[in-house]
N, C-alpha and C positions, 0 to 999 in steps of 0.2 A: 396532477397537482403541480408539480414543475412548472411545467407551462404558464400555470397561473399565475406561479409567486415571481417567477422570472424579472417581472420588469421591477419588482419591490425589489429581488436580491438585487439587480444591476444599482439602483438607488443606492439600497445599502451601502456596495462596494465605493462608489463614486465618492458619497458622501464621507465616511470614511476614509478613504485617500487623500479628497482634495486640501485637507489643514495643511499635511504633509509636502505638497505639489505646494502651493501658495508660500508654505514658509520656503521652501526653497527657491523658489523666483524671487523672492525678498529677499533672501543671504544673496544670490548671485548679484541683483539689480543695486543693490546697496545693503552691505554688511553692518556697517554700523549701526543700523537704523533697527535690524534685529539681534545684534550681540548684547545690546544692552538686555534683553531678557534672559540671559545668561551667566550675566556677570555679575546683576544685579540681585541681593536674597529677594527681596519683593519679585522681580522677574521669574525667578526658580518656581518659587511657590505660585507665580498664573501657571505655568509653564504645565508644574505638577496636578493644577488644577483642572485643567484644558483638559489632559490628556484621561484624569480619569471621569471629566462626565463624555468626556468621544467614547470610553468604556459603557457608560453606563449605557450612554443611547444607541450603541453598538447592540448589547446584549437587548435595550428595548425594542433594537428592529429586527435586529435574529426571533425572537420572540412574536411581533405580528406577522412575519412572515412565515412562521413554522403553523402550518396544519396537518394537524390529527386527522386521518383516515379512518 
């Protein structure tokens, strides 16, 4: 069953990372352009938003991926 799910988990993982990878070629490539979602309360709270539905849809692809034997 591995074998099967494999190429979903790789998705998973990828998908999951890349916000992560992207925001940080942003801070390197030009800082200011991403500090203001930091500094800013509106900024915080996308910020805090983002990260919990990457949560949710994390645990929705852990979930089609996982098969019952």
């Amino acid at each position: 069953m591995k074998a099967l799910t494999g190429e979903a988990r790789a998705s998973a993982i990828v998908l999951s990372l890349l916000p992560f990878f992207m925001a940080a070629i942003i801070y390197i490539l030009n800082k200011d352009y991403i500090e203001i979602l930091f500094r800013e309360t509106v900024g915080q709270w996308m910020v805090a938003g983002a990260i919990g539905m990457m949560l949710i849809g994390m645990f929705a692809m852990k979930r089609m991926v996982y098969i019952k034997v």
